[in-house]
C-alpha positions as a Markdown table, in Angstrom:
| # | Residue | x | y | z |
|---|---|---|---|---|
| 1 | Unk | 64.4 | 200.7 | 88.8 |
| 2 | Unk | 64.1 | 199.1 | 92.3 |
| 3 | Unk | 67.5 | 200.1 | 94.5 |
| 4 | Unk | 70.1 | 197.1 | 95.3 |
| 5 | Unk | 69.6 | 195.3 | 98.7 |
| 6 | Unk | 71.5 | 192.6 | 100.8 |
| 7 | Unk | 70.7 | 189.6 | 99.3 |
| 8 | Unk | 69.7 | 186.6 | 101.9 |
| 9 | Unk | 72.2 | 184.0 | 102.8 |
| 10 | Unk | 71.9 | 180.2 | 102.4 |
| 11 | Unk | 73.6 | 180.1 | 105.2 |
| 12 | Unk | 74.4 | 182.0 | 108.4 |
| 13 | Unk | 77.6 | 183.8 | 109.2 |
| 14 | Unk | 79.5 | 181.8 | 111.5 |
| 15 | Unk | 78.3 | 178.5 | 108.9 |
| 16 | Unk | 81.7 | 178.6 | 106.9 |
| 17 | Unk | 84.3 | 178.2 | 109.9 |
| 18 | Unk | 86.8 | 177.3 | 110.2 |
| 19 | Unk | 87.3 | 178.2 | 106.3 |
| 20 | Unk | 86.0 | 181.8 | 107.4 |
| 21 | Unk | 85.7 | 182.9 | 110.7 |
| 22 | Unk | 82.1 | 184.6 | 111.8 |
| 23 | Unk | 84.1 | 187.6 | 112.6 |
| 24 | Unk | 85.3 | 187.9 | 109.0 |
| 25 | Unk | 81.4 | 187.2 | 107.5 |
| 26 | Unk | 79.8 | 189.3 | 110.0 |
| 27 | Unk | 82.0 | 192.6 | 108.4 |
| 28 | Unk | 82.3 | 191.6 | 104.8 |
| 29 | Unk | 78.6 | 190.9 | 104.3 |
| 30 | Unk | 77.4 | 193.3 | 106.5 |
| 31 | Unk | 79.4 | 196.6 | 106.1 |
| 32 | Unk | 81.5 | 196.1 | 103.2 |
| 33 | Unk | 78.7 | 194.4 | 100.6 |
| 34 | Unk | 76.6 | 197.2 | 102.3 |
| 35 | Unk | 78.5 | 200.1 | 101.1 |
| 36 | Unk | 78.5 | 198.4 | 98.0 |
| 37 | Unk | 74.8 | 198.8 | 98.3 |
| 38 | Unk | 74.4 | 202.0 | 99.6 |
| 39 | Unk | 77.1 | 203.4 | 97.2 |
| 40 | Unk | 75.6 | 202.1 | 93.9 |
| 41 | Unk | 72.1 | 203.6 | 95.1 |
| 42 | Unk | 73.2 | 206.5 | 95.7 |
| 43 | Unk | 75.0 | 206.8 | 92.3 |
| 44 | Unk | 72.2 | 205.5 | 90.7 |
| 45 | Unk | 69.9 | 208.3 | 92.3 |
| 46 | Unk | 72.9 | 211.1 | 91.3 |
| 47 | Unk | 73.0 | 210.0 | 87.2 |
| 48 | Unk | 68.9 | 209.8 | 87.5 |
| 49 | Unk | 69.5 | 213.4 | 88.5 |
| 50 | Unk | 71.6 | 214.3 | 85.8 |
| 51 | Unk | 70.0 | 212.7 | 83.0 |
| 52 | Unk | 66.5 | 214.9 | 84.0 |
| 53 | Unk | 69.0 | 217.7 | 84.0 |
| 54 | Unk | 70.9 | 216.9 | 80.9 |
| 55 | Unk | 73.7 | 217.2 | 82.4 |
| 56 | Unk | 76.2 | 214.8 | 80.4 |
| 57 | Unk | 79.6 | 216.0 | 82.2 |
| 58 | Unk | 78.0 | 214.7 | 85.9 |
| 59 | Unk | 76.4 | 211.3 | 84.3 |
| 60 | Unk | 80.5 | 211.1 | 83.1 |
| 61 | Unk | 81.9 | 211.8 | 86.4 |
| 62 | Unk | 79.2 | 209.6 | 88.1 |
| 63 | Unk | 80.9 | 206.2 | 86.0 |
| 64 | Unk | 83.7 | 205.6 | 88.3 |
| 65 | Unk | 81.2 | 205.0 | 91.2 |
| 66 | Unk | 78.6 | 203.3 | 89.0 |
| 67 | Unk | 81.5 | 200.9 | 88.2 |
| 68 | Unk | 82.9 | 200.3 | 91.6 |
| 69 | Unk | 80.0 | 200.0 | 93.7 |
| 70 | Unk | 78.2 | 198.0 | 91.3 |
| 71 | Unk | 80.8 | 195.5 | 90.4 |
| 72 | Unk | 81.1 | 195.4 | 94.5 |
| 73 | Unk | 77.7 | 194.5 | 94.7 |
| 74 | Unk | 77.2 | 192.2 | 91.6 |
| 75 | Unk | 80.7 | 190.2 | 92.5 |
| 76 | Unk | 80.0 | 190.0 | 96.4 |
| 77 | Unk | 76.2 | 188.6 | 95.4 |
| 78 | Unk | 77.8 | 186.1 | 93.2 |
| 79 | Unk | 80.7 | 185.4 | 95.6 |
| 80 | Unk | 77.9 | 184.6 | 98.6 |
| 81 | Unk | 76.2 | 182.2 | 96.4 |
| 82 | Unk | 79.0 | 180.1 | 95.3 |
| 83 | Unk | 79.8 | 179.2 | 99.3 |
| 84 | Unk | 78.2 | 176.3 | 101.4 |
| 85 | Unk | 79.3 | 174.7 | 104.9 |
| 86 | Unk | 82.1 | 172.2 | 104.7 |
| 87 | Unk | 79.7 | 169.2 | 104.2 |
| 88 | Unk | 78.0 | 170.5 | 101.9 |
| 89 | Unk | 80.8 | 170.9 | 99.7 |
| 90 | Unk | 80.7 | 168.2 | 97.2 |
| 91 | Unk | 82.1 | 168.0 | 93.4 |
| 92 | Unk | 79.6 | 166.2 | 91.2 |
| 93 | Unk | 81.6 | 162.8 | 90.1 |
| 94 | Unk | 79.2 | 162.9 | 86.8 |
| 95 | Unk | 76.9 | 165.2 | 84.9 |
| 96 | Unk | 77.9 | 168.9 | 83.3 |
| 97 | Unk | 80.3 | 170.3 | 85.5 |
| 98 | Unk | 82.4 | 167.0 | 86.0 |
| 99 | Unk | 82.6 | 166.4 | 82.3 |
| 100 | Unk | 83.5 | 170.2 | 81.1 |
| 101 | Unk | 86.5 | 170.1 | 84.4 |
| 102 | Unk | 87.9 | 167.2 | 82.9 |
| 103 | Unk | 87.7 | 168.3 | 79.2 |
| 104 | Unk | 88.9 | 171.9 | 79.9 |
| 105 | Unk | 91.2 | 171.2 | 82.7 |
| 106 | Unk | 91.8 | 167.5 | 82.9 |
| 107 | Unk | 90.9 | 167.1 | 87.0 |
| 108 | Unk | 89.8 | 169.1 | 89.1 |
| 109 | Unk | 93.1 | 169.7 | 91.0 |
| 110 | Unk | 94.4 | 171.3 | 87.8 |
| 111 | Unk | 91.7 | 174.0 | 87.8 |
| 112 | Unk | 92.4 | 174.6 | 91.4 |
| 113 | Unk | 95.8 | 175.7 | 90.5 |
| 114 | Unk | 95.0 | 177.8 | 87.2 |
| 115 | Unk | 92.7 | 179.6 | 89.4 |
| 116 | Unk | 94.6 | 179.7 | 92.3 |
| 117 | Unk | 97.8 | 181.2 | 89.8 |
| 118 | Unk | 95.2 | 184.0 | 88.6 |
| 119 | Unk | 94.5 | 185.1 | 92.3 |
| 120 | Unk | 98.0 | 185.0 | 93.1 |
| 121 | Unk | 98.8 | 186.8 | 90.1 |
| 122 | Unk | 96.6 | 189.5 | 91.1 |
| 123 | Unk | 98.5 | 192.6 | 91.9 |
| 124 | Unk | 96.6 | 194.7 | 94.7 |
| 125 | Unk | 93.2 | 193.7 | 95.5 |
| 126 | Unk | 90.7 | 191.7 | 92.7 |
| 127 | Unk | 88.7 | 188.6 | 91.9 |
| 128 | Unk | 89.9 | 185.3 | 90.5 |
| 129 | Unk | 86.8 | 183.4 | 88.1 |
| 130 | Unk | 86.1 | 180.5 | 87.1 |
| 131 | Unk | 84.1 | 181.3 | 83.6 |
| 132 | Unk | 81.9 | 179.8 | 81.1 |
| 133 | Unk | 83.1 | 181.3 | 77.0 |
| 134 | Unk | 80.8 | 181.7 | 74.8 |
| 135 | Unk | 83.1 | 182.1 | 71.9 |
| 136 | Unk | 85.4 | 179.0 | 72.8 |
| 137 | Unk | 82.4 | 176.8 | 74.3 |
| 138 | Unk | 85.1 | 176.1 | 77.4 |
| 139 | Unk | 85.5 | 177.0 | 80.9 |
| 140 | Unk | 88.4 | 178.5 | 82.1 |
| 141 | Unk | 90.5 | 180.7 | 84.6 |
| 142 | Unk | 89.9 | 184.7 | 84.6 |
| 143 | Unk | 90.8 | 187.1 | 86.9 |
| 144 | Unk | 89.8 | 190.9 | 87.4 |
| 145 | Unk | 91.1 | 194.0 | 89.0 |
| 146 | Unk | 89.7 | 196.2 | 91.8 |
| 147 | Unk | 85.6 | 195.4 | 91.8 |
| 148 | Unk | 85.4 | 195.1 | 88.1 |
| 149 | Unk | 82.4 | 192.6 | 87.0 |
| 150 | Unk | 83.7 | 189.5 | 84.5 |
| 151 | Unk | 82.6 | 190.8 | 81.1 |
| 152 | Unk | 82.9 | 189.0 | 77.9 |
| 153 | Unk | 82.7 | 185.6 | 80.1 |
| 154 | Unk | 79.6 | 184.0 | 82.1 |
| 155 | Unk | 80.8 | 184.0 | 85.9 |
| 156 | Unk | 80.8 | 180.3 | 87.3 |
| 157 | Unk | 82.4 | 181.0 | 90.3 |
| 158 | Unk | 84.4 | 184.2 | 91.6 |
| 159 | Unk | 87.0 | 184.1 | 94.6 |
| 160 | Unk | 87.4 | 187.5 | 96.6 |
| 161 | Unk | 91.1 | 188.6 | 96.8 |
| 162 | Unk | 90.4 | 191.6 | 98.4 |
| 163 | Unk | 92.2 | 192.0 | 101.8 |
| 164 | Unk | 88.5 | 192.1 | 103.9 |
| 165 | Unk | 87.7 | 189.1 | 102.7 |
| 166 | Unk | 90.9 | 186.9 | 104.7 |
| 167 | Unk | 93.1 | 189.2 | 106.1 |
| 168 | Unk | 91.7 | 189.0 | 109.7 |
| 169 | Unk | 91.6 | 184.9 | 109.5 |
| 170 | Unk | 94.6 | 184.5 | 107.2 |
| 171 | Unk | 96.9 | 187.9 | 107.2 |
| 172 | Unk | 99.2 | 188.1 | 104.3 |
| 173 | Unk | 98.9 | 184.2 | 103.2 |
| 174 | Unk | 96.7 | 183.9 | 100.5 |
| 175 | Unk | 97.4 | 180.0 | 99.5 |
| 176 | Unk | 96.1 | 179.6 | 103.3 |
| 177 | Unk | 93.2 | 181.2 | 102.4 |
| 178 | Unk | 92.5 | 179.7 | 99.0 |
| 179 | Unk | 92.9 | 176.2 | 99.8 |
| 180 | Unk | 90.8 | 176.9 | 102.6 |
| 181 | Unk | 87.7 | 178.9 | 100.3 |
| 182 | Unk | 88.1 | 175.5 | 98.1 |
| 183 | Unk | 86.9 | 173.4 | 101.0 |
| 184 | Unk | 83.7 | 175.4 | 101.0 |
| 185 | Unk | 82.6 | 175.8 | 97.2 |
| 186 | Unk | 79.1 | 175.1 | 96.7 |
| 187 | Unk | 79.4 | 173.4 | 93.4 |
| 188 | Unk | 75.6 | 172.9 | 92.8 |
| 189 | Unk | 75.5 | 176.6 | 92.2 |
| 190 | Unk | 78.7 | 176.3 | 90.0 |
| 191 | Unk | 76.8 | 173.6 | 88.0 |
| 192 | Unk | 73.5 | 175.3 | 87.9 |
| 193 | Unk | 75.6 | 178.5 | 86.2 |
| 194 | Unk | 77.1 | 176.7 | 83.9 |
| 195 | Unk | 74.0 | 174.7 | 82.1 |
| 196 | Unk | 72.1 | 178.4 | 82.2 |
| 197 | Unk | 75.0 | 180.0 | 80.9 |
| 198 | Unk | 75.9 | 177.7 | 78.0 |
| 199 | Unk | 72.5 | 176.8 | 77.0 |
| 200 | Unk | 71.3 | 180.6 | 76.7 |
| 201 | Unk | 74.8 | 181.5 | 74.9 |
């Protein structure tokens, strides 16, 4: 199994001011996704070990890490792909996303605010989503605690509420900094989710 790495940006890190600052790109993608990295290596190295050895209480304790640092490092790769400069930032007035927002939600506006309600609603640190159900056929508003990967639901889009990802640009405000992460969504990757997702599902 090849080890996690970085993934390459679309984009470079001072790209998304003023919705993010450079400051706040240059740490999050390059020393908190990187423990992500290095952490879900290393515990991936570490239950290797213990599955050679048999050892079933270590490939137990080692769980806690495989989950943490790679959620981290699946919901940060996810997170860098759904962003795009400013003008870039266009919803599609037609095709599969436009049609499924206005079924599921009615406008776009009103998805805003269910997802923005599941951030908010996020007690300590988390991830809001915007998902795909395979059960219901529908899209809708998710939300997830710590670095815990969407399960059960395709990830269209997925909003970081951890405090490294705004605190420096936005401090305690966190409507500032979703209305700002909204003006940067790149919703060609939203769409491109969405038409894999459903058609495989």
């Amino acid at each position: 199994m090849a080890p996690a790495q970085l993934p390459t940006l679309n984009y470079g890190l001072g790209d998304l001011v003023p919705a993010i600052s450079e400051e706040i790109m240059t740490l999050h993608y390059t020393k908190h996704h990187q423990a992500y990295v290095t952490g879900i290596n290393k515990a991936s190295e570490d239950l290797q070990s213990a599955v050679a050895q048999d050892d079933i209480k270590k490939q137990i304790a080692l769980q806690a890490a495989i989950k943490f640092n790679g959620g981290g490092h699946i919901n940060h790769s996810l997170f860098w792909e759904n962003l795009t400069p400013v003008a870039k930032s266009k919803f599609p007035e037609s095709g599969p996303l436009a049609d499924a927002v206005k079924s599921d939600f009615g406008s776009l506006d009103n998805l805003k605010k269910s997802i923005n309600a599941a951030a908010l609603g996020i007690q300590g640190s988390g991830w809001a989503w915007l998902a795909y159900n395979p059960t219901s056929k529908r899209i809708e508003a998710a939300s997830t605690p710590n670095q815990d990967p969407l399960l059960g639901l395709t990830p269209l889009l997925g909003i970081d509420l951890w405090e490294h990802a705004f605190y420096l640009d936005y401090k305690n405000v966190k409507q500032a900094y979703l209305d700002a992460i909204w003006t940067i969504i790149d919703w060609k990757t939203v769409e491109s989710r969405l038409t894999a997702g459903s058609a495989k599902l």
